[in-house]
N, C-alpha and C positions, 0 to 999 in steps of 0.2 A: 289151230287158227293161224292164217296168216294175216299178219297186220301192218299197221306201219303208224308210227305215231310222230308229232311234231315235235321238235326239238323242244321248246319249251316244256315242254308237257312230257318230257321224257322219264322222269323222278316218279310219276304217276303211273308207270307201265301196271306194276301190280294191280293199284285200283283198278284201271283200265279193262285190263283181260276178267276182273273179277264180277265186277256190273255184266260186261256181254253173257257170263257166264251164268249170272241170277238175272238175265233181264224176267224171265218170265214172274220171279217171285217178288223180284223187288222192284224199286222208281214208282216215280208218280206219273198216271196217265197223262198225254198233252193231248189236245187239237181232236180232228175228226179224221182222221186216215180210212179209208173205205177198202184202201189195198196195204196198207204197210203201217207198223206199229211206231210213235214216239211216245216215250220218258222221260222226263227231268229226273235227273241223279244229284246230290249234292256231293260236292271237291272242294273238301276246307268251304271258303268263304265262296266261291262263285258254283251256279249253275249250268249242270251240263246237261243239255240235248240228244238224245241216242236213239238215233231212227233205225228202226229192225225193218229192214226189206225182205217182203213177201218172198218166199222160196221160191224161185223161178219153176215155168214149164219142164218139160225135160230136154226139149230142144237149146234152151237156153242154161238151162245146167250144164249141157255140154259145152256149148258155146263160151258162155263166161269161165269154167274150167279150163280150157285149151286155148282159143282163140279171141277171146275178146274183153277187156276189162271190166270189170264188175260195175253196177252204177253206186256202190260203196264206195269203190277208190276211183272213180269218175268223180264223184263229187268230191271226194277229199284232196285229189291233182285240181281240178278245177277252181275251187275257195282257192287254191294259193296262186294259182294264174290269175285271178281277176284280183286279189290283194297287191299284187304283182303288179301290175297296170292300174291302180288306182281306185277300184271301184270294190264298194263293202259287199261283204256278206260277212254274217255271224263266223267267228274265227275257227278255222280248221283244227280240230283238235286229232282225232284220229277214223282208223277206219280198220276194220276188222273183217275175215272172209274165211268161208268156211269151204277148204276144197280137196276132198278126200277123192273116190273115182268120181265124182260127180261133183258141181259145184252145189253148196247150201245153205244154209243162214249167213248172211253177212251185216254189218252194221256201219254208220257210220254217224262221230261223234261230234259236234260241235258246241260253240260256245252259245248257251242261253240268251237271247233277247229279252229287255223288260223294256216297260214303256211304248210300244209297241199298235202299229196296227195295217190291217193287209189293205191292200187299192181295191181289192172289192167290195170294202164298204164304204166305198163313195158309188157304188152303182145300185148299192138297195137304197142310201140314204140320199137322194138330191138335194137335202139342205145340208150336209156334211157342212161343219165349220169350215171354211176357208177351201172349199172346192175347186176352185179355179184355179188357185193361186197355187195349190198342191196338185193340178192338172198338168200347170205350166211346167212349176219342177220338174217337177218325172217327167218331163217330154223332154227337158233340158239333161237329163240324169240319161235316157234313152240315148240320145241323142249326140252321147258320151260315150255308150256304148260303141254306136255304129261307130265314129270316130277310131276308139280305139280294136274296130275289128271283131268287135264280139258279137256273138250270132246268139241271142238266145233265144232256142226252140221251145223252150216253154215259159214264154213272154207272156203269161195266163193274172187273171186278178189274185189268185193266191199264194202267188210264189214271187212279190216282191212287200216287205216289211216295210212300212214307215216311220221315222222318229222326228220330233219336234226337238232341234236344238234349242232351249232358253234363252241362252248364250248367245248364239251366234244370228237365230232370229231366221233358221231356215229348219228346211227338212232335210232331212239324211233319206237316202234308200237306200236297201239290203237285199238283193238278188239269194233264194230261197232256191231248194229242188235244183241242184246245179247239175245232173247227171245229164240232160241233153244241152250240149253246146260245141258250137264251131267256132275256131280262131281263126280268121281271113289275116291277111293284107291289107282288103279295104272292102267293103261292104256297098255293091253299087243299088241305084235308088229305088229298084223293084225288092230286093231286099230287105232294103231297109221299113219300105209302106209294109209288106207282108209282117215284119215283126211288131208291126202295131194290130195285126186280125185277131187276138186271141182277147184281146184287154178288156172290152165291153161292147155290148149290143145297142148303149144308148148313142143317139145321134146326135145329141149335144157335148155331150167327153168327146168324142172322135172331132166335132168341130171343134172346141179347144185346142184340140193337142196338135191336128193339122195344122192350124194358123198359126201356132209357137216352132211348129217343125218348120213348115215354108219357112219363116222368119230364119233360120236357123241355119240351110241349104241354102237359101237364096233363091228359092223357087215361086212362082205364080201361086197363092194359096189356092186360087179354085181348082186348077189342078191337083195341089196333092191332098186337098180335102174327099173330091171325085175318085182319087184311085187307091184312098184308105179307108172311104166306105166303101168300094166296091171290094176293096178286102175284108173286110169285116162281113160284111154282105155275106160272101159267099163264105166264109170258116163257116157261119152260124148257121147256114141253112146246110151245109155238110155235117156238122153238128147233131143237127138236128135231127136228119134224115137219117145217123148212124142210131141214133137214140130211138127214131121209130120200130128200125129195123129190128133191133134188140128186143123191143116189147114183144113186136110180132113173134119172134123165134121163141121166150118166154112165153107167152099164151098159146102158143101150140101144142 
């Protein structure tokens, strides 16, 4: 295996290689993964995360062996880019790859979340407590992003985490699934409406989060309300139409 682990977590190499090594017998199942497996492992007193990515194509075996970084240590380089610039995800702990003539099992390990919940359950729940005001956040958190250049390509409702700080009387977000993202310079404003197409299908969140964004850029709201549903608009009906496509090929 080749790995690479955080410096903190360096005392822990043994456990480390030892879990990837029993993931299949040991940890406790998490989440609903349809393409890739996680586990909760316990380390002393805290919980670890340890997502097993689906064994690539073979195209992609080649690929990630030779030519291209694995999305294991894409996400394990990335948590510490965006820790790096300010903005959370659950902490990098390590990341593990399996690459003999082909690439194959790889993993990558992070720090557990508790307390916890994803932005897509404000699009099944419309009276979510405090819906709006946890719209504005994360458009303010987004918002942040573009600022500091971060492009994230799977800006989707399941791969940002929510926490309620007691304390301090706000919300925290945690950017999840880090294996697709770009580092810009600066992120100009067709960029920026497109990273909002993935979030939700409702037309009420999208008006939310426009009118905190115009706020935000300094833009005319009716415009950037018009050119973030016509993004939304079209992912979903691309979406959709890929979803059709699928069934038809299955019922053949």
């Amino acid at each position: 295996m080749n790995f690479e682990i955080s410096e903190k977590y360096k005392r822990y190499t043994d456990r480390l290689v030892e879990l990837t090594q029993n993931f299949e017998r040991e940890g406790e199942a998490f989440g609903d993964q349809p393409r890739n497996t996680i586990k909760l492992f316990k380390l002393d007193r805290e919980t670890l995360n340890v997502k097993s990515f689906k064994v690539p194509n073979l195209i992609n075996r080649i690929a990630y062996r030779y030519f291209r970084k694995s999305k294991a240590r894409r996400s394990f380089e990335y948590a510490h880019l965006l820790i790096e610039r300010g903005i959370n995800t659950p902490y990098p702990i390590a990341y593990f790859e399996e690459k003999k003539v082909l690439f194959g099992k790889s993993f990558y390990i992070s720090k557990q979340l508790e307390g916890v919940f994803e932005y897509r359950e404000m699009i099944f729940e419309p009276k979510f407590p405090n819906r709006y005001e946890i719209l504005k956040q994360f458009t303010r958190f987004t918002y942040q992003l573009h600022e500091k250049g971060i492009e994230f390509l799977d800006h989707s409702p399941g791969n940002t985490l929510i926490f309620y700080d007691e304390a301090q009387k706000k919300y925290e977000f945690y950017l999840v699934d880090l294996n697709r993202m770009k580092f810009h310079k600066a992120l100009d404003y067709e960029m920026r409406i497109k990273n909002f197409a993935r979030l939700t299908p409702e037309k009420n969140m999208v008006y939310t989060m426009s009118a905190e964004y115009a706020r935000l850029i300094g833009k005319d709201f009716e415009t950037v309300f018009k050119d973030m549903w016509a993004a939304v608009q079209e992912f979903f009906k691309k979406r959709d139409r890929k979803k059709r496509l699928k069934k038809m090929v299955k019922n053949k």
